[in-house]
C-alpha positions in Angstrom: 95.8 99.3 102.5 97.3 96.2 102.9 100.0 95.2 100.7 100.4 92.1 100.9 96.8 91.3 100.0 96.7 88.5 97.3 95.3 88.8 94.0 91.8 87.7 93.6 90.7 85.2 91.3 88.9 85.8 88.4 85.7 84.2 90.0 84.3 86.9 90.7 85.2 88.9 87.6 81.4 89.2 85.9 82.2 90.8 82.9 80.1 90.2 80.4 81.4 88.1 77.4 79.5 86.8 74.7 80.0 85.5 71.3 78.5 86.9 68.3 75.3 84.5 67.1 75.5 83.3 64.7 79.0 82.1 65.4 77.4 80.2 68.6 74.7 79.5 66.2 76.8 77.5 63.6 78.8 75.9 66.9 75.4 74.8 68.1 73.9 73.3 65.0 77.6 71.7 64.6 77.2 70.1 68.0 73.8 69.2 67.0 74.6 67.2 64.0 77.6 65.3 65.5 75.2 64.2 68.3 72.8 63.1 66.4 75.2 61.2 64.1 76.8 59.7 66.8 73.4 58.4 68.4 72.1 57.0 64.2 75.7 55.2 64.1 75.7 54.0 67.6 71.8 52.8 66.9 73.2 51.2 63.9 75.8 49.0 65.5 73.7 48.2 68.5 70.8 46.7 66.2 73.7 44.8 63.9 72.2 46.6 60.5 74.2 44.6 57.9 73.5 47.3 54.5 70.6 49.4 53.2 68.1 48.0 50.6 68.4 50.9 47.9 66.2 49.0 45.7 63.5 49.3 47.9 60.6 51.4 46.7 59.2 55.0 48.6 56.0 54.0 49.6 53.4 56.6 50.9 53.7 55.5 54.4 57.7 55.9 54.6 56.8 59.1 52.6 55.0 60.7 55.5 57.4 59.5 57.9 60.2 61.3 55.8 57.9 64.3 56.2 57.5 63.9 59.9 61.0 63.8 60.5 61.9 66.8 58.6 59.3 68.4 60.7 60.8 67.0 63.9 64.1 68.1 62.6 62.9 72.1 62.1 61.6 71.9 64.8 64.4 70.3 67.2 66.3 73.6 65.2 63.8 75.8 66.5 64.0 74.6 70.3 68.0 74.9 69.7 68.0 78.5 68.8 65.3 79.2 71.2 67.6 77.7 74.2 71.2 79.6 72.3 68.8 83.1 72.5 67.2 82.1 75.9 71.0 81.6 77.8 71.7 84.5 75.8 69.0 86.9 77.8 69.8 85.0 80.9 73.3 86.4 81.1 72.4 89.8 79.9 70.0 89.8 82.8 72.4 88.6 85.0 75.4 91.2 84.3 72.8 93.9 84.2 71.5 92.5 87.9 75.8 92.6 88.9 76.1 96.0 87.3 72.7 97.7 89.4 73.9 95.7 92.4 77.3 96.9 91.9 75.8 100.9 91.4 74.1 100.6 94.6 76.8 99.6 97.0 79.2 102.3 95.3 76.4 104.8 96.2 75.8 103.4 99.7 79.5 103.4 99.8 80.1 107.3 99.3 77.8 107.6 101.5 79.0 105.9 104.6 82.7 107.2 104.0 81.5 110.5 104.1 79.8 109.7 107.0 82.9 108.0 108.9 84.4 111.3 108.0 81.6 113.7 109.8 82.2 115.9 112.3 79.9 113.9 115.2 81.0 110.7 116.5 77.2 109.7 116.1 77.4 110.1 112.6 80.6 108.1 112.5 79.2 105.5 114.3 76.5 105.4 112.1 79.2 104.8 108.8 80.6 102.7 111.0 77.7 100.2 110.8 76.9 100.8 107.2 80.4 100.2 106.2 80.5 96.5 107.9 77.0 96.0 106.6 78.0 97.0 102.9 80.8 94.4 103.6 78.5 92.0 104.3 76.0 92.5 101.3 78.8 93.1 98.7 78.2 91.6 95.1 81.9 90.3 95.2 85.0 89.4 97.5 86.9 92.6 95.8 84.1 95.4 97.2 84.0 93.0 100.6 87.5 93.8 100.7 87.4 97.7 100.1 85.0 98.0 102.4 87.2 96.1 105.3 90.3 98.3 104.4 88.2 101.8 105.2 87.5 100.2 108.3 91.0 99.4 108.9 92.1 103.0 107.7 90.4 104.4 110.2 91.6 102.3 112.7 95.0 103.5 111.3 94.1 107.5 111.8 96.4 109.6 114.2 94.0 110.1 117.3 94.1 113.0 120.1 95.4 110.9 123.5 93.0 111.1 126.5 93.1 114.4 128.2 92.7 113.7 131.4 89.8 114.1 133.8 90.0 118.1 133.7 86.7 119.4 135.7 87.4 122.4 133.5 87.7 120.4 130.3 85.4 118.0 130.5 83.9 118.8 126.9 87.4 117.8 125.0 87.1 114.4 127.8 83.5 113.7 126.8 84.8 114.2 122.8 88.0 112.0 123.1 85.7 109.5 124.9 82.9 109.0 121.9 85.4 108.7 119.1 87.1 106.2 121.0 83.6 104.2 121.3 83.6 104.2 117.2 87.5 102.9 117.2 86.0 100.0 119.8 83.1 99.2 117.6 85.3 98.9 114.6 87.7 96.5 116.8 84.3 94.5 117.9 83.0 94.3 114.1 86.2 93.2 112.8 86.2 90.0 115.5 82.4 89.2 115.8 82.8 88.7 111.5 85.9 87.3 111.4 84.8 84.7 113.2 81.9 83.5 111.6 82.4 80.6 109.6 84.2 80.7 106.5 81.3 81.3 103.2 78.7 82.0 105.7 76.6 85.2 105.3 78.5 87.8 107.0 81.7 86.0 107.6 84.7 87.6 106.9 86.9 85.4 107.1 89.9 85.2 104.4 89.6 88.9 103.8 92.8 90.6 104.7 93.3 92.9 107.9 95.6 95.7 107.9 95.7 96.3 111.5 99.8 97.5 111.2 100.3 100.4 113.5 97.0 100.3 115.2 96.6 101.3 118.8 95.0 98.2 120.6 92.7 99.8 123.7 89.6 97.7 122.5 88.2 94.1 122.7 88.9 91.8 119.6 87.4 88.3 119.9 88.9 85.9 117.4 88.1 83.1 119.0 87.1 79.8 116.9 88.3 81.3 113.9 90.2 79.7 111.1 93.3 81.4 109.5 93.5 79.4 106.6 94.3 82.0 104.3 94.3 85.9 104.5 96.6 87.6 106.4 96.2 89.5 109.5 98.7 92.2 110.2 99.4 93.8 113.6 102.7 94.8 112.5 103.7 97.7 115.0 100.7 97.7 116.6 100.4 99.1 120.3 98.0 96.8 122.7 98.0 98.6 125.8 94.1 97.8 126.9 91.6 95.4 126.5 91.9 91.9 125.3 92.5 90.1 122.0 91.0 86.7 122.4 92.8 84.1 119.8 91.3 80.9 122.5 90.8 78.0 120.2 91.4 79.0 116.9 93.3 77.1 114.1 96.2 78.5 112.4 96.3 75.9 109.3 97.8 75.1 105.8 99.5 72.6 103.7 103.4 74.3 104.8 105.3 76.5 106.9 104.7 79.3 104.6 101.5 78.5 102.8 97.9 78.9 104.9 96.8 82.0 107.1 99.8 84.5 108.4 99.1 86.5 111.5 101.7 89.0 111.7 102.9 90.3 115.6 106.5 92.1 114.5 107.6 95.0 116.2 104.5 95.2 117.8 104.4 96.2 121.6 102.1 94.8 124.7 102.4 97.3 127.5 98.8 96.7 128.8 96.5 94.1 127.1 95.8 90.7 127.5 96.4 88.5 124.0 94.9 84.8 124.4 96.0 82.1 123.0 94.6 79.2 124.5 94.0 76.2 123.3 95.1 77.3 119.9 95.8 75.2 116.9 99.0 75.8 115.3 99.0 73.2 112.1 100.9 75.4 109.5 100.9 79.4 108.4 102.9 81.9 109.8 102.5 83.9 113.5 105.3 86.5 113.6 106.1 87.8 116.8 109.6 88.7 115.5 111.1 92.0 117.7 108.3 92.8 119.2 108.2 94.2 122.8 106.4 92.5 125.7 107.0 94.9 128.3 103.2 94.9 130.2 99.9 93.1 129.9 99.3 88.9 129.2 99.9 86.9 126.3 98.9 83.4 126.8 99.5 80.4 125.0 98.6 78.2 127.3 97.3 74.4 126.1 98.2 75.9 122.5 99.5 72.6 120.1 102.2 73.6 118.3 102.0 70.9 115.6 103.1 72.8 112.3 103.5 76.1 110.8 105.9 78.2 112.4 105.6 80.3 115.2 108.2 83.0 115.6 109.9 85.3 118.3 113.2 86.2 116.9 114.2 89.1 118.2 111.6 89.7 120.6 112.1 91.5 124.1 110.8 90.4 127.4 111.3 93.0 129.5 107.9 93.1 131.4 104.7 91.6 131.7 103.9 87.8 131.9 103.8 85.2 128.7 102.4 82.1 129.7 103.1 78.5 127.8 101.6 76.9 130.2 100.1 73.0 129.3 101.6 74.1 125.7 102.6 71.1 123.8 105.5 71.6 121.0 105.2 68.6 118.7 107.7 68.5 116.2 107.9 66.6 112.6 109.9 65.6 109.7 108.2 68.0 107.6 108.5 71.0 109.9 112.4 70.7 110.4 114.1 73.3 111.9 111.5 73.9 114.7 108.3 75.5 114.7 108.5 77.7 117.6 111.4 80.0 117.3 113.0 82.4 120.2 116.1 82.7 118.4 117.9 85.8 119.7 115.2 86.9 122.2 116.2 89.3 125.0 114.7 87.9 128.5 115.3 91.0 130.7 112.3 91.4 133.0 108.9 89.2 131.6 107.9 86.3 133.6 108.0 83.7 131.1 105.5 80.5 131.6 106.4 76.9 130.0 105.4 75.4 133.3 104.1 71.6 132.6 104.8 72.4 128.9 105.4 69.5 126.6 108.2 69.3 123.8 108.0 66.2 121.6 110.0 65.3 118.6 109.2 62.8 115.7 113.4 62.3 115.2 116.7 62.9 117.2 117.5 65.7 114.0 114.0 67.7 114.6 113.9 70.8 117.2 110.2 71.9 118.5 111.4 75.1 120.2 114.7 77.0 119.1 116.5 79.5 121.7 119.7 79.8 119.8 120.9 83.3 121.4 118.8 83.9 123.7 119.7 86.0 126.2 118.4 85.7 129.9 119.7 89.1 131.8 116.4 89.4 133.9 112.7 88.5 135.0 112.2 84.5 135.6 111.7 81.8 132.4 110.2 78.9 134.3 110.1 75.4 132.4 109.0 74.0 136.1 107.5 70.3 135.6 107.9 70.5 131.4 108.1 67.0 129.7 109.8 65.3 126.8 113.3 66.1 125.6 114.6 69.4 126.5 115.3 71.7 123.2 119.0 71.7 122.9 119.6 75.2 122.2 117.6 76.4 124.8 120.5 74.3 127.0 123.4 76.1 125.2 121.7 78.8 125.6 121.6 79.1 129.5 124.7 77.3 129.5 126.1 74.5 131.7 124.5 75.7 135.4 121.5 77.7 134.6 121.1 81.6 136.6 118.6 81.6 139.4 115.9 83.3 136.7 115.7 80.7 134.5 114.1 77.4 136.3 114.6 74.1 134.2 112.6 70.8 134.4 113.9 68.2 137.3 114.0 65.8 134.7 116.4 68.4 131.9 119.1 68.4 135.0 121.8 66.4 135.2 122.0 64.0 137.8 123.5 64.7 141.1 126.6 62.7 142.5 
């Protein structure tokens, strides 16, 4: 399971705590009286009484006022330990509704795990579906979660690799082939909730996904979605087919390092396509630090780069193509230091994209895109037609006349004699 999930608040904590009664009893008749003092010495002032007339004789009529008050009184006494008793019942009622609720799912839960761990792939498939429902009808954000880590468990599950299209082994192809189908409908699940709106019914988003280690072969659509908080972990994980679709969501929070992290490290793309486009980047954390791009697309084309931090330290470009194309790197006094970082990345083969990419910065002292160390041994890294300032490491970096693979904005060259 994920461990860096954070601690849930006490929200949804539904523990039953009452006070004795007659302790909320004497606090409520307490409350009582001061009210009702307050209101007789507020009427007082309002209507300017100057004193009482104690010699004033107790006729019969103020008699049976007296009488009715006292009356009004028991009775207002009544009605208050009525309501003390009534709240009482309601929460009773209401921890005992938590507590069936909460029997149910743990039965329905047993259930579908032993049914993701069946034999049949039909069966799985079937816990499959019950697990993401249970997720979605689950008394509290705590059984949400539990629910979304099995699914990620299983995800995380040493598989048998294809065998091949034997004609003499077909039934170990047609096996490999179905359990494969309930890895791609977990993939599916996890993006078709995880995009839905945050508090929605079925939305899953701000639950934390332990994807670290995970063979990618599947669709993922996370597109729309907000990473506000949560964090989603591909650490180590292996996308060699399919697509992971991040087109027009919004990486945001109030720093750097507060909001939704999406963490890439170590991770290798040696087949799929990861999109990026159009993407928000206003604060939180995308790590792409030493991971391996040595096949497939990752695209960040049109992305805004406008807070957070985006990070590629250490990463390897040996293959593939990464596109930055339209990308626009804005940088700001609060984000110092850069927000985009490619600080020691190896360029040894990739085709990298910044073509018509646009780097602005908010002061001379504020870097939107950081190469410091990178290396460029191979493949092309094209900043063809990119506008604004160009990053000064990222000069130092391919030093005074720039090799043939690394193709630098007209407008970033010095001028001819």
């Amino acid at each position: 399971m994920t461990a860096n999930r954070r601690s849930r608040s006490g929200s949804n904590d539904r523990e039953l705590r009452l006070w004795k009664v007659g302790r909320v009893l004497a606090l409520a008749f307490i409350a009582a009286l001061v009210v009702a003092g307050s209101v007789f010495y507020s009427l007082v002032i309002l209507l300017d009484f100057q004193q009482i007339d104690t010699t004033a004789k107790l006729d019969a009529k103020t008699l049976f006022e007296l009488v009715k008050l006292s009356f009004g009184v028991v009775a207002g006494a009544g009605a208050l330990v009525a309501l003390v008793v009534a709240y009482r019942r309601q929460r009773v009622d209401e921890a005992g509704a938590h507590r069936e609720a909460t029997r149910l799912h743990t039965e329905r839960f047993t259930t579908a795990v032993s049914q993701l761990g069946d034999d049949s792939p039909a069966v799985r498939l079937g816990g499959v579906h019950a697990l993401a429902g249970l997720a979605d009808d689950a008394p509290d954000d705590n059984l949400r979660q539990t629910c979304i880590d099995v699914l990620c468990a299983y995800l995380q599950l040493p598989f048998t690799p294809d065998p091949g299209n034997d004609p003499t082994d077909q039934e170990a192809r047609h096996r490999y082939l179905a359990l494969r189908r309930v890895r791609h409908t977990i993939l599916r699940l996890i993006g078709d909730h995880y995009r839905r709106p945050r508090g929605t019914h079925r939305s899953w988003q701000g639950c934390d996904l332990d994807l670290s280690g995970v063979t990618i072969d599947g669709n993922m659509d996370f597109r729309r979605a907000v990473f506000s908080v949560g964090t989603v972990d591909f650490t180590g994980a292996v996308f060699s087919d399919g697509m992971v679709d991040f087109t027009d969501a919004v990486f945001s929070g109030d720093a750097p390092y507060s909001g939704g992290r999406v963490h890439f490290g170590e991770a290798v793309f040696c087949g799929s396509r990861v999109i990026f486009r159009s993407a928000s980047f206003r604060g939180g954390r995308v790590d792409f630090g030493d991971s391996v791009f040595s096949g497939g697309v990752v695209s960040f084309g049109g992305a805004d780069f406008c807070g957070g931090r985006v990070n590629f330290i250490g990463a390897v470009f040996s293959g593939g193509t990464v596109y930055f194309e339209h990308a626009l790197f804005r940088g700001s006094m609060e984000y110092t230091g850069g927000t985009v970082f490619f600080d020691d990345a190896q360029f040894s083969g990739s085709t990298v994209n910044f073509c018509d990419a646009v780097f602005v910065s908010d002061t001379a002292f504020t870097s939107t895109a950081n190469f410091r160390n990178a290396v460029f041994l191979g493949g092309t890294v094209d900043f063809r037609d990119a506008r604004g300032p160009a990053p000064g490491t990222l000069l130092a970096a391919v030093g005074t006349s720039a090799p043939e693979r690394v193709v630098l904005s007209s407008a970033w060259l010095p001028p001819t004699p």
